[in-house]
C-alpha positions as CSV (number, residue, x, y, z in Angstrom):
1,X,-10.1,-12.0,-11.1
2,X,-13.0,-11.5,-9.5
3,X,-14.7,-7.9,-9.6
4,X,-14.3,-5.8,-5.9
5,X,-17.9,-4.8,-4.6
6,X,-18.1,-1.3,-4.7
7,X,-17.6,0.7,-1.4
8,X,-21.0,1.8,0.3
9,X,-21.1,5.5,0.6
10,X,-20.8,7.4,3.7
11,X,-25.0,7.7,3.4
12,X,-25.1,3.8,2.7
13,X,-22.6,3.4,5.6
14,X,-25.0,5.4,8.1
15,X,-28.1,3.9,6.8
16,X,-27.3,-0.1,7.4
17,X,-26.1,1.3,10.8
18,X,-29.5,2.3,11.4
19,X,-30.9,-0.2,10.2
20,X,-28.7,-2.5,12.2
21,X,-29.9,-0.3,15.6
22,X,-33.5,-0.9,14.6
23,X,-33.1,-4.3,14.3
24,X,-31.7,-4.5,17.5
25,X,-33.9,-2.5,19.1
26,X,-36.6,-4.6,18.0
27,X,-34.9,-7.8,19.0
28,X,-34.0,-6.3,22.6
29,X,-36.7,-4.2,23.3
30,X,-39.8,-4.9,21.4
31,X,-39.9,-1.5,19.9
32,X,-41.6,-0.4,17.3
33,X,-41.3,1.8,14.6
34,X,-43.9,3.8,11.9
35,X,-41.9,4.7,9.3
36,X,-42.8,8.2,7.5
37,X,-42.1,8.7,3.9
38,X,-43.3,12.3,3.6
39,X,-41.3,13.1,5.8
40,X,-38.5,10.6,6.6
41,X,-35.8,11.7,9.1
42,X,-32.7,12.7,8.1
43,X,-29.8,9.9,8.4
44,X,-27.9,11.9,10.9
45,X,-30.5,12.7,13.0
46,X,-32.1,9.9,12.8
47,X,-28.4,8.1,13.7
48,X,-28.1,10.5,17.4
49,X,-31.8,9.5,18.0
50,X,-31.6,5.5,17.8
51,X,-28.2,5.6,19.2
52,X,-30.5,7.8,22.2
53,X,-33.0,5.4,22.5
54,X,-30.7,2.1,22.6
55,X,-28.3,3.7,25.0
56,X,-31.9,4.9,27.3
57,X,-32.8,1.3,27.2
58,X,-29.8,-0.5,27.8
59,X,-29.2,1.9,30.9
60,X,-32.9,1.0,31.9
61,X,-32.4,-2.4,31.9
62,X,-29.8,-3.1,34.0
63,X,-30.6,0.1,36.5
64,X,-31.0,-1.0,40.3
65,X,-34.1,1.4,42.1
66,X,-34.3,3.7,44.3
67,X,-35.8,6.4,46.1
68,X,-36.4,9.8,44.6
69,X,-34.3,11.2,47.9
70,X,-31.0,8.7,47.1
71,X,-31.5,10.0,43.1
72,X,-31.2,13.3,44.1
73,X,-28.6,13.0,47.1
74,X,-30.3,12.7,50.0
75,X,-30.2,16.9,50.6
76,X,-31.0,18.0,54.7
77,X,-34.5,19.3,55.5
78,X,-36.8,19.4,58.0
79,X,-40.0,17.8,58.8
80,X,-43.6,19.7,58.1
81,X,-44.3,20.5,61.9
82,X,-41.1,22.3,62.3
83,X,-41.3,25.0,60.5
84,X,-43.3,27.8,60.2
85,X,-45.2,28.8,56.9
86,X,-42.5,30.9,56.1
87,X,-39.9,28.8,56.7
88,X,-42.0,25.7,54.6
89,X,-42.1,28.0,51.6
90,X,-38.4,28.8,51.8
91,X,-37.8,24.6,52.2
92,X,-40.1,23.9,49.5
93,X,-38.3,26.4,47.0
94,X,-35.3,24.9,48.1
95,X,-36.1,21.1,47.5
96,X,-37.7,21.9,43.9
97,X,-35.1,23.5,42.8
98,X,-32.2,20.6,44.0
99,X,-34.4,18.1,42.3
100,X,-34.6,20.0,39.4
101,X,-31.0,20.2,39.4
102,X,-31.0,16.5,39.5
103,X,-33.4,15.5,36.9
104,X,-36.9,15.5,38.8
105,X,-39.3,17.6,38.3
106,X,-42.9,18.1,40.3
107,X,-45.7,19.5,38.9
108,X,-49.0,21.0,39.8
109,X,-52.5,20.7,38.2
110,X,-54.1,22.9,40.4
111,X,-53.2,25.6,42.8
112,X,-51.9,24.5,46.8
113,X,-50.5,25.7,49.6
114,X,-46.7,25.2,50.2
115,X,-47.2,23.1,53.7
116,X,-49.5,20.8,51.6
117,X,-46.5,20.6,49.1
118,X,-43.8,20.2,51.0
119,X,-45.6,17.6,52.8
120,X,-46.1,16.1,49.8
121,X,-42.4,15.9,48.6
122,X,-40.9,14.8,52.2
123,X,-43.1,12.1,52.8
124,X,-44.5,10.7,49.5
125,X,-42.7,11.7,46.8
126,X,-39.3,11.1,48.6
127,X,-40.3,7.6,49.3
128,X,-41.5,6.5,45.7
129,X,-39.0,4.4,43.6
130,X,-37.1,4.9,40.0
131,X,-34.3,3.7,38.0
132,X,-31.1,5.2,39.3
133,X,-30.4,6.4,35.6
134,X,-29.1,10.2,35.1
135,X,-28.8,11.1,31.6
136,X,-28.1,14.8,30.4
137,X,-31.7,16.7,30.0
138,X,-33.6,13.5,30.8
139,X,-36.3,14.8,33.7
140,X,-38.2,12.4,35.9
141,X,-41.8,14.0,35.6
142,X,-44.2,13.8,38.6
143,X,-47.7,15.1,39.3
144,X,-49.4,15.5,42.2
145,X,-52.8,14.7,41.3
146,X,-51.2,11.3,39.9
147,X,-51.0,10.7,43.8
148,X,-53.6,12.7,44.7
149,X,-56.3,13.0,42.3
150,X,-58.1,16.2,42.5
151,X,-61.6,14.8,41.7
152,X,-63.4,18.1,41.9
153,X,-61.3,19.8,38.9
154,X,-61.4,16.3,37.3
155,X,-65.2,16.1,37.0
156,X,-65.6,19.8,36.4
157,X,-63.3,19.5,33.2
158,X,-65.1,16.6,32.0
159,X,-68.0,18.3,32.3
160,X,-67.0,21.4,30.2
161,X,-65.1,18.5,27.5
162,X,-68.9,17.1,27.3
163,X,-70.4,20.3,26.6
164,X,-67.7,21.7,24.4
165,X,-68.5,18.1,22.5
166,X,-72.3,18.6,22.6
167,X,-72.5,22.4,21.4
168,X,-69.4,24.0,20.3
169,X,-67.8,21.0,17.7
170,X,-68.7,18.1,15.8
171,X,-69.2,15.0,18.2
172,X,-66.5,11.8,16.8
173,X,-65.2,8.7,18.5
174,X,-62.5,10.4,20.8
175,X,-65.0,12.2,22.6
176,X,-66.7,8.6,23.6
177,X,-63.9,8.0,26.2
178,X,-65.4,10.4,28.4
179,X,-68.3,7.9,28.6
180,X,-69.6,5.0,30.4
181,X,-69.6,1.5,28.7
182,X,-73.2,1.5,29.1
183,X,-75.4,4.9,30.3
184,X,-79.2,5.4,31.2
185,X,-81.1,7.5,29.4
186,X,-84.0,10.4,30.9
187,X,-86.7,7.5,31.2
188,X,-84.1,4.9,33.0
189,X,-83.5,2.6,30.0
190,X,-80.1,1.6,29.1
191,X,-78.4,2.1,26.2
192,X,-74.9,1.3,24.7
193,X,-72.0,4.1,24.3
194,X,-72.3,3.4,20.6
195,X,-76.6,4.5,20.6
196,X,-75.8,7.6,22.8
197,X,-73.6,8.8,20.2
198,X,-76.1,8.3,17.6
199,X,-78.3,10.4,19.5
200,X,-76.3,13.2,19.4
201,X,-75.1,12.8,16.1
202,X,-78.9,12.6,15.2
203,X,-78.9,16.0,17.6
204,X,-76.5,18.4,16.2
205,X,-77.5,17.4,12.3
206,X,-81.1,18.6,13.1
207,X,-79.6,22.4,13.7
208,X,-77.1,24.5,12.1
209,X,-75.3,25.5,14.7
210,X,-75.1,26.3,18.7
211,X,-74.9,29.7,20.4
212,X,-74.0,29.5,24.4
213,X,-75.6,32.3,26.1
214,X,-74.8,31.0,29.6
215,X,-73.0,27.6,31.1
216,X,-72.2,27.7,34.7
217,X,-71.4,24.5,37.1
218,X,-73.1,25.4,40.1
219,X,-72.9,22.5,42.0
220,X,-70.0,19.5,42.0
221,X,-70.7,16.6,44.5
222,X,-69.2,12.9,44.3
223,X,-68.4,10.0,47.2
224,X,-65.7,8.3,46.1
225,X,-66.5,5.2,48.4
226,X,-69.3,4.9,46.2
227,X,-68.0,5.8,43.3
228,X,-70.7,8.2,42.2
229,X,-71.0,11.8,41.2
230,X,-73.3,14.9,40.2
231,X,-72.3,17.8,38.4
232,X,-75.1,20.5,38.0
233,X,-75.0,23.1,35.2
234,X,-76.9,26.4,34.9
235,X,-77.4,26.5,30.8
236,X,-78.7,29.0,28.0
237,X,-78.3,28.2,24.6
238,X,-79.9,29.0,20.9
239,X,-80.3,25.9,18.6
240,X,-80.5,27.7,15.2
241,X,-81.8,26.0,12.1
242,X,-80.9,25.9,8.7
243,X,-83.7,28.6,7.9
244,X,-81.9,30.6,10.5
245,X,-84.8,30.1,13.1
246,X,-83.8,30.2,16.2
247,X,-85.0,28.1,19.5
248,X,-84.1,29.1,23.0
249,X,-83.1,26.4,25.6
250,X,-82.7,27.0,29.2
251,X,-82.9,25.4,32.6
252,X,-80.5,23.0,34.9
253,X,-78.6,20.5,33.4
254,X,-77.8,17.5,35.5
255,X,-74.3,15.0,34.4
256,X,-74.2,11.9,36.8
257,X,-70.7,10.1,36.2
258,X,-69.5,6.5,38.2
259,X,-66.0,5.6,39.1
260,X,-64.4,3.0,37.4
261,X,-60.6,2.3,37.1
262,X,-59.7,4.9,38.7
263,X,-61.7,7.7,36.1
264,X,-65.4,9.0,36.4
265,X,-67.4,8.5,33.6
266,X,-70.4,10.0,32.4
267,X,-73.3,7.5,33.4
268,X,-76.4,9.6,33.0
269,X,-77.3,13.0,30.6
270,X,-79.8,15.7,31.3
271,X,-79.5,18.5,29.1
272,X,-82.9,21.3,28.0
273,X,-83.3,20.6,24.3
274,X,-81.4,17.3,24.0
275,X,-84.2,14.0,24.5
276,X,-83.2,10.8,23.6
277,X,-85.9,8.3,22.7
């Protein structure tokens, strides 16, 4: 008589399950997976989260589209120049809270009045297309400046990220996206991403550390036809040495960025104290 295999165990049981959904997730979906063995997930959980993500896919795959106003029913309102500011505040409340109800949800980098808003959401956002697929607690996620960029706050944070790079933290690879393929240096010559950053590599190893006694942008100024723009910065800082001597900097700093797919991009660098031969 042949000898029975032994039963798997309930674990075992759960595990080739999962193992089965990965495959098939692979095989259907091209997904991929990095598996963790500090920390591996339990079976269970791990179980309710491929069994997610295969169900999320499978809906995904065969949904039809359609317009954020059919996925959230299509609710009455009225259009911008019909309503008083009052009235548009009271509308906009209203739609942000239905498509909340209904799985969207619109967000705001920076601060705008509700006409602008609401104008926003009837005639844009309304219009824009997703897969008709509602799943409990899955959101839609918008943002205006996706639509809209704000290039004013965009090249203002850059700036401070560049700064915050330059004198408050070590400088490392990440940092680089905020940079052109190719910038110019003080005297006009071009250099590659990969030399800047050895400059100020070379810059921040010659002193111990940074103090910021005053950055302020004063100035922001960009043409987007032309895909160029100026940020000017009123800067004070101490460079202090290894001996704990310290050397004041001061004076206007000057970041030129360019406009390429669809991101600015530091092109040029003036900056008291930092000179790149």
């Amino acid at each position: 008589m042949p000898k029975k295999k032994n039963p798997l165990t309930p674990k075992e049981k759960l595990q080739q399950e999962n193992n089965l959904l990965k495959a098939k997730l692979i095989a259907e979906h091209n997904a991929k997976f990095l598996e963790n063995e500090k920390t591996p997930l339990n079976p269970q959980m791990e179980n309710q989260w491929l069994n997610y993500m295969y169900n999320f896919e499978e809906l995904h795959k065969n949904a039809k589209q359609v317009t954020v106003y059919e996925f959230i029913g299509n609710p009455d309102f009225k259009a911008s120049d019909e309503l008083d500011d009052v009235s548009i505040t009271k509308g906009l409340d209203r739609l942000l809270a239905k498509m909340n109800e209904k799985g969207v949800n619109l967000d705001c980098i920076c601060e705008y009045d509700d006409r602008t808003i609401y104008e926003f959401v009837t005639e844009e956002l309304f219009e824009h297309e997703i897969d008709d697929v509602q799943i409990e607690g899955m959101m839609n996620c918008f943002i205006y400046e996706e639509f809209h960029p704000n290039h004013d706050y965009d090249l203002r944070r850059y700036t401070e990220e560049f700064f915050d790079a330059l004198l408050r933290s070590n400088w490392d690879k990440f940092n680089e996206g905020i940079l052109c393929h190719e910038i110019f240096t003080i005297e006009g010559n071009e250099i590659k991403t990969e030399d800047f950053t050895r400059q100020i590599e070379l810059f921040q190893e010659a002193w111990k550390k940074f103090k910021v006694k005053e950055q302020k942008i004063d100035n922001v100024s960009f043409d987007i036809d032309e895909g160029k723009a100026s940020v000017n910065v009123r800067l004070s800082y101490d460079a202090i040495s290894e001996n704990n001597e310290i050397n004041s900097f001061s004076g206007k700093s000057t970041i030129n960025f360019e406009w390429e797919y669809g991101y600015w991009y530091i092109k040029k660098v003036v900056v008291p104290g930092f000179n790149m031969k």
